[in-house]
C-alpha positions in Angstrom: 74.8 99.2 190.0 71.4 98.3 188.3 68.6 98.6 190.5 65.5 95.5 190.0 63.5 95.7 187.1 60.2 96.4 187.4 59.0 94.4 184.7 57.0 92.4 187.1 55.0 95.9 187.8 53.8 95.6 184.4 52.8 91.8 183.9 50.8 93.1 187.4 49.0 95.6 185.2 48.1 93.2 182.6 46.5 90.7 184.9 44.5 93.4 185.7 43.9 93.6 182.1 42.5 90.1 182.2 40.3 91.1 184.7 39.3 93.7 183.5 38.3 91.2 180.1 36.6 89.0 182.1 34.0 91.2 183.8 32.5 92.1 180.8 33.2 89.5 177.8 29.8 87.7 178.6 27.8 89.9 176.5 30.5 91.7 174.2 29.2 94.2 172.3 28.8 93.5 168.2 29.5 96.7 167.3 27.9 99.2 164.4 28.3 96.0 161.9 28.3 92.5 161.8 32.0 92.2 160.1 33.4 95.3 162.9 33.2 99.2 162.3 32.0 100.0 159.2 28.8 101.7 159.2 27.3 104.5 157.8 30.5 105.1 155.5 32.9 105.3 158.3 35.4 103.2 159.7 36.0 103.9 163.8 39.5 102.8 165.0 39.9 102.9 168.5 43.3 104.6 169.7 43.7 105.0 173.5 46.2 107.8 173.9 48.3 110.5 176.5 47.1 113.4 176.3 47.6 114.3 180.0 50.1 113.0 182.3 54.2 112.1 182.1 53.8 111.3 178.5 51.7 114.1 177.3 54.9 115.4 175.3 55.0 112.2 173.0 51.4 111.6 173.5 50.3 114.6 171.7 52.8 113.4 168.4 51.4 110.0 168.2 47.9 111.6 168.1 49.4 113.8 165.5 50.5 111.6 163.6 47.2 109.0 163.6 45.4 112.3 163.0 46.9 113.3 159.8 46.7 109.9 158.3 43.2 109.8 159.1 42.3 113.6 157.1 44.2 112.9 154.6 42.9 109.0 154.3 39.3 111.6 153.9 40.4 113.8 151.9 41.4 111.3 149.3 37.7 109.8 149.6 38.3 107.2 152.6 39.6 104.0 152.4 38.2 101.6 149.4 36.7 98.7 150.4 35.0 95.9 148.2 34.7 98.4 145.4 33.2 101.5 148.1 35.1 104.3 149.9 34.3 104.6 153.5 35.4 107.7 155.5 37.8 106.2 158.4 37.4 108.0 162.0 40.2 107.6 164.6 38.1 107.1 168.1 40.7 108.8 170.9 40.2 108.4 174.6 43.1 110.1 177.1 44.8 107.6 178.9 46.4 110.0 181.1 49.8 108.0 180.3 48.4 105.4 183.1 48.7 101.7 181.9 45.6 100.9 183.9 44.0 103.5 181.7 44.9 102.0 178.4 43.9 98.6 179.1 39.9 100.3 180.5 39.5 102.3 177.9 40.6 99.5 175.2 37.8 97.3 177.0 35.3 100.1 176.8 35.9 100.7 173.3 35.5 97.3 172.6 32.5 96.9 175.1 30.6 99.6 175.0 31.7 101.9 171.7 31.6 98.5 169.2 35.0 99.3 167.9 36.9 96.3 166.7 40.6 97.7 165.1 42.6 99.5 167.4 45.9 101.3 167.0 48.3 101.6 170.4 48.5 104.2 172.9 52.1 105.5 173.4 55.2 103.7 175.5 56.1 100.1 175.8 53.7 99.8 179.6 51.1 101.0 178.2 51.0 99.2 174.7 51.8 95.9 176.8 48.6 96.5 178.8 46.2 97.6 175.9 46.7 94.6 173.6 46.2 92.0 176.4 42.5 93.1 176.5 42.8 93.3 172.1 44.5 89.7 171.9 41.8 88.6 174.6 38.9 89.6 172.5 40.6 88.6 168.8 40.5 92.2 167.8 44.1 93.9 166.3 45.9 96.6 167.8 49.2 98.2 165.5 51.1 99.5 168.0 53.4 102.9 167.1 55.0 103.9 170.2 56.6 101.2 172.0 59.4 98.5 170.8 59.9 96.7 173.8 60.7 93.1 172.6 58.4 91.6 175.3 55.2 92.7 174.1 56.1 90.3 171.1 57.2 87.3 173.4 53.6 86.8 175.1 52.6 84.1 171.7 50.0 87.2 170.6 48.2 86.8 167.2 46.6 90.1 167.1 49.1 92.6 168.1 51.5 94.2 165.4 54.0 97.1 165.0 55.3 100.1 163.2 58.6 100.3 165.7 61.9 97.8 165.6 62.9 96.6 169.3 63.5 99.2 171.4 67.1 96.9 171.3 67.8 98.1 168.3 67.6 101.8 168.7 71.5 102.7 170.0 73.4 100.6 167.4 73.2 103.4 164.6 74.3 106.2 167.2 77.4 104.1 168.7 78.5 103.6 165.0 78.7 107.0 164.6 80.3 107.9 168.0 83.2 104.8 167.1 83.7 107.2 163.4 84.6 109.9 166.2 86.9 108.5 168.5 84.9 108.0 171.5 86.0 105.2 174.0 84.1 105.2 177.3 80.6 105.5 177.4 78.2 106.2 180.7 74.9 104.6 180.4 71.7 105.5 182.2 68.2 104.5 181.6 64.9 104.2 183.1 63.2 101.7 184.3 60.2 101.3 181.9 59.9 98.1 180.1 61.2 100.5 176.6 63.8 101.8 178.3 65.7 99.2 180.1 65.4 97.2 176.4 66.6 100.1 174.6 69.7 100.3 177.3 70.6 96.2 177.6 70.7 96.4 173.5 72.8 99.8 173.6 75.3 98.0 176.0 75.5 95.0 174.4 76.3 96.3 171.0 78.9 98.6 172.7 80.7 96.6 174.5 80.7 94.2 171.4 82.3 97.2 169.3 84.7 97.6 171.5 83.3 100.5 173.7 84.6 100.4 177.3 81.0 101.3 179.7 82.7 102.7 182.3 79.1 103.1 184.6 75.8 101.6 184.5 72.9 102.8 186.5 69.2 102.9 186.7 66.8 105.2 188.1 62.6 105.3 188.3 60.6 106.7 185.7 59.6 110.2 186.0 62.6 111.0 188.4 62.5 114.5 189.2 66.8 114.7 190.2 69.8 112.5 188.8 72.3 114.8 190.4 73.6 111.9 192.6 73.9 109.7 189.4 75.4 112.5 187.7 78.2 113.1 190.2 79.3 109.1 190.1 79.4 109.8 186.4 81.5 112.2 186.3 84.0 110.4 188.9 84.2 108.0 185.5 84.8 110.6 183.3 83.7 109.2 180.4 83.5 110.4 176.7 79.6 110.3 176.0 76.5 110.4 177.9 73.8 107.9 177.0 70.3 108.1 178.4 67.7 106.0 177.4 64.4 107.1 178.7 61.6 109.4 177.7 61.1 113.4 177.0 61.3 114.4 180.7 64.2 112.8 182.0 66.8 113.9 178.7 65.7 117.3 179.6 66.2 117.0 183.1 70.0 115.5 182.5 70.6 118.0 180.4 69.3 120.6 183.0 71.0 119.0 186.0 75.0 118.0 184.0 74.8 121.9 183.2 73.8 122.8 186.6 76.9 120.7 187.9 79.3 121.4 185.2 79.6 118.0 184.0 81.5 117.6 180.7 80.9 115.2 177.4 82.2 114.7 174.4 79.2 113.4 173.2 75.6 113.4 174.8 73.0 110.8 173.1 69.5 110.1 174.2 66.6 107.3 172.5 63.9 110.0 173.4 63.8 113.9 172.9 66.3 115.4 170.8 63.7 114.8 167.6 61.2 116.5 169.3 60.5 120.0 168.6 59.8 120.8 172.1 63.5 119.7 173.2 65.3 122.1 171.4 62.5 125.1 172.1 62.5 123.7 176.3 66.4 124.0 176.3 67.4 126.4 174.1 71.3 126.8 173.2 72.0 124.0 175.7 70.6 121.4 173.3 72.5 122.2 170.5 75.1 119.3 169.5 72.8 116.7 171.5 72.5 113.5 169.2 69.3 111.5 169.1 68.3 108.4 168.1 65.7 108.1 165.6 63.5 106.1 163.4 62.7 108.2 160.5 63.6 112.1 159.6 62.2 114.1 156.5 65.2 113.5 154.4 65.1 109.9 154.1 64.7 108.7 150.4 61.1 106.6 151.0 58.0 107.4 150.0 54.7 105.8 148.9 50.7 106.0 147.5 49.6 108.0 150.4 51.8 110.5 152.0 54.2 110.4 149.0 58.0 111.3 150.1 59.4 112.0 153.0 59.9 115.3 152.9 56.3 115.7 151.8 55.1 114.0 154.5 57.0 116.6 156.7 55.2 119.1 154.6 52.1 118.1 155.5 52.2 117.3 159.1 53.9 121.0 159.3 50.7 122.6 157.5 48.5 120.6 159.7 50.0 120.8 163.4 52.6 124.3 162.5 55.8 122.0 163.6 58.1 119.6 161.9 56.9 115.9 162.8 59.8 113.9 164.8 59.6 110.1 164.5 56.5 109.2 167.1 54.6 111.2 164.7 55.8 109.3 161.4 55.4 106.2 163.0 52.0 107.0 164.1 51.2 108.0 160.7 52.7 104.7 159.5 50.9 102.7 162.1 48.0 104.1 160.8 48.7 103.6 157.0 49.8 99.7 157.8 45.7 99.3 159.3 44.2 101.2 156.2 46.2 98.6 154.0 44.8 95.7 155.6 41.7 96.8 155.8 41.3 97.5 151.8 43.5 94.0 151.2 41.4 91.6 153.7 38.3 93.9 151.9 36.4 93.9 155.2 36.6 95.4 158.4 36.1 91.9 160.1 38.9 91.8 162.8 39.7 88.5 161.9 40.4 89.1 158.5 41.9 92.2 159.2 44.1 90.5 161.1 45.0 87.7 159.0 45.7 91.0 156.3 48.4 92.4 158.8 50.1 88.9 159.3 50.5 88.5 155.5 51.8 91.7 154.5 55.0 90.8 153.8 57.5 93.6 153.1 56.1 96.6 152.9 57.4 100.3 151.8 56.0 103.2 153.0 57.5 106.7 153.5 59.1 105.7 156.9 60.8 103.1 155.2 61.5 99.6 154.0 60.2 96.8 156.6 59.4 93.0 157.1 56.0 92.6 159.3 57.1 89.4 161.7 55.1 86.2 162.2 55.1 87.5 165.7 53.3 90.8 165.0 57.0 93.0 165.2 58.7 94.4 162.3 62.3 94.1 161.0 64.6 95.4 158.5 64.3 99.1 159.3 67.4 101.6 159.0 67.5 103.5 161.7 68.8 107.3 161.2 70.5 109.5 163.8 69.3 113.3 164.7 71.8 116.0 166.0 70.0 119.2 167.1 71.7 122.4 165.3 70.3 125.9 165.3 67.3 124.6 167.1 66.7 122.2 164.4 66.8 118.5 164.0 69.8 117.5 161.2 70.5 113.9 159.8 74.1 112.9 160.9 73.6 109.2 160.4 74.0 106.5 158.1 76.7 107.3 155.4 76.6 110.5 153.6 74.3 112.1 156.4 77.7 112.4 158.6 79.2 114.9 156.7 76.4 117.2 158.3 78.0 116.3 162.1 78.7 119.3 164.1 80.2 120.5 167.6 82.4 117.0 168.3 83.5 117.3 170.6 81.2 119.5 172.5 81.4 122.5 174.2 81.7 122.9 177.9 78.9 124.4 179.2 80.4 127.8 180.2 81.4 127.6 176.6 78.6 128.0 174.4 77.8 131.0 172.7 
């Protein structure tokens, strides 16, 4: 029932990339410095990011989250570097959520603004298009907002990562739905290069845990109806929903299955229910919706910089006036992961920058515990799960957390109070 993948579409957008690259590396700019950004007593780090378009929602939260690294990098006197502190400024140009976008404004950043560290716009296309102009020009890019396995298959030395594969995200939900009793499971997913890795690793690990998937289907990012998907779901009447595509589409599903009176015991989705905006767009119709996640405020991590978890949650509230859902923690992570290098390699060079990031070993921050790959990717990462109560986001995953699960079953829709 799977429609074709249009990966293809996005290794088209990165040989635009390379020509994109090639049009202007005769004279590549050198930048404020010999050895990359620092001049003046400030760092510039070039971030490409959605501000407008499709992705806006998740856009805005990785520009959060890059942002309050950066203030509070300042605030602490900037980053120290061969025995001086030098203010750090993140550089942010609005992609529109347009691959294309991300990969022309790298380029000019690198071209025309001298910048020479990047972190990564958000989703998997648009992170896959970016670093093929950074790896072209031997300039790092950490990207937070994408874990599609293939932008770590391509042999890149400069790209790295705050995110696991996008593979990984499901496992920790269907563990919990298997404590539950759930048997059958409908999957549906987009077809962005995140989202069709996030579902083949969700289906994979369920039917190797003994889930039956009783329906399979894909549709195109940014669909604006899923009712026809939705009826031949509910022919299979299956216990959960899972949807693995971005803020949007979970909203829409959620929209449209109420609309039709279609029935789960369980609805899950890899994007939205840890956003504010899900639970304040839906209202009482989110409640009980599970989401994956990679980090929540409770988790027991913390480190030098933000310092716990839950402080880190403190601050992004006092910053931005809403709790921070995981793009924002991993952008803020992404973030901190670049400032480490930089004070370790002791230069802003890109090269040694780079070589920095490939030898930071494991590293705990207040995101977690993680192992930074010889391919740029991370592993090692426990992945929590989210279940939206009272308009809130609550940990009901791993362990202890699930004594907090509410509302499984769920209420019908005509049900809910």
């Amino acid at each position: 029932m799977r429609k074709p993948s249009k990966r293809a579409g996005w290794l088209g957008v990165a040989a635009l990339s390379l020509t994109l690259i090639l049009a202007g590396c005769g004279s590549a700019a050198t930048g404020p410095s010999s050895t990359g950004n620092s001049a003046g007593g400030t760092i510039k780090i070039g971030a490409p990011d959605a501000r407008t378009g499709s992705l806006a929602n998740e856009g805005k939260l990785v520009h959060d989250g890059y942002t309050l690294w950066q203030n509070l990098i300042n605030k602490q006197g900037g980053l120290k570097v061969n025995g001086k502190k030098y203010k750090v400024e993140v550089v942010f140009k609005d992609d529109q959520s347009n691959p294309t976008n991300s990969a022309s404004l790298t380029e000019q950043m690198y071209t025309q603004d001298g910048i020479r560290l990047f972190l990564s716009p958000y989703a998997s296309p648009n992170i896959f298009s970016a670093t093929t102009v950074a790896e072209r020009h031997k300039v790092p890019m950490i990207a937070a907002g994408g874990g599609a396995k293939s932008i770590f298959t391509r042999g890149y030395k400069y790209v790295f990562s705050s995110y696991p594969y996008s593979g990984e995200y499901l496992g920790s939900v269907l563990d919990l739905l298997a404590t539950k009793g759930i048997k059958t499971v409908a999957f549906l997913h987009a077809d962005d290069l995140f989202s069709q890795e996030a579902d083949q690793g969700g289906e994979a690990y369920a039917k190797s845990h003994g889930f039956d998937v009783v329906y399979s289907a894909q549709y195109p990012s940014n669909a604006t109806d899923l009712t026809s998907q939705l009826a031949q779901i509910a022919q299979k009447k299956p216990d959960a929903l899972i949807g693995t595509g971005h803020f949007q589409e979970a909203v829409l599903l959620v929209k449209e299955a109420k609309q039709m009176n279609v029935n789960f015991k369980a609805i899950a989705f890899t994007v939205g229910p840890s956003m504010p905006s899900f639970a304040k767009t839906l209202g009482k119709d989110s409640e009980g919706i599970l989401g994956a996640s990679l980090w929540t405020p409770d988790l027991p991590y913390k480190d030098s910089v933000f310092g716990t978890a839950a402080n880190y949650a403190k601050l992004y509230k006092e910053a931005f006036g809403v709790e921070p859902d995981y793009h924002s923690a991993m952008a803020s992570a992404a973030a901190e992961m670049m400032g480490l290098a930089i004070e370790k390699a002791g230069s802003t060079n890109p090269q040694k920058v780079r070589d920095a990031l490939a030898n930071l070993g494991t590293v705990s921050l207040f995101d977690g515990t993680f192992t930074v790959e010889a391919n740029g990717s991370i592993s090692g990462l426990k992945l929590p799960v989210i279940q939206v109560q009272n308009g809130q986001t609550v940990t009901v995953w791993p362990g202890d957390f699930s004594k907090n699960l509410k509302d499984m079953p769920l209420p019908a829709w005509n049900k809910r109070q």
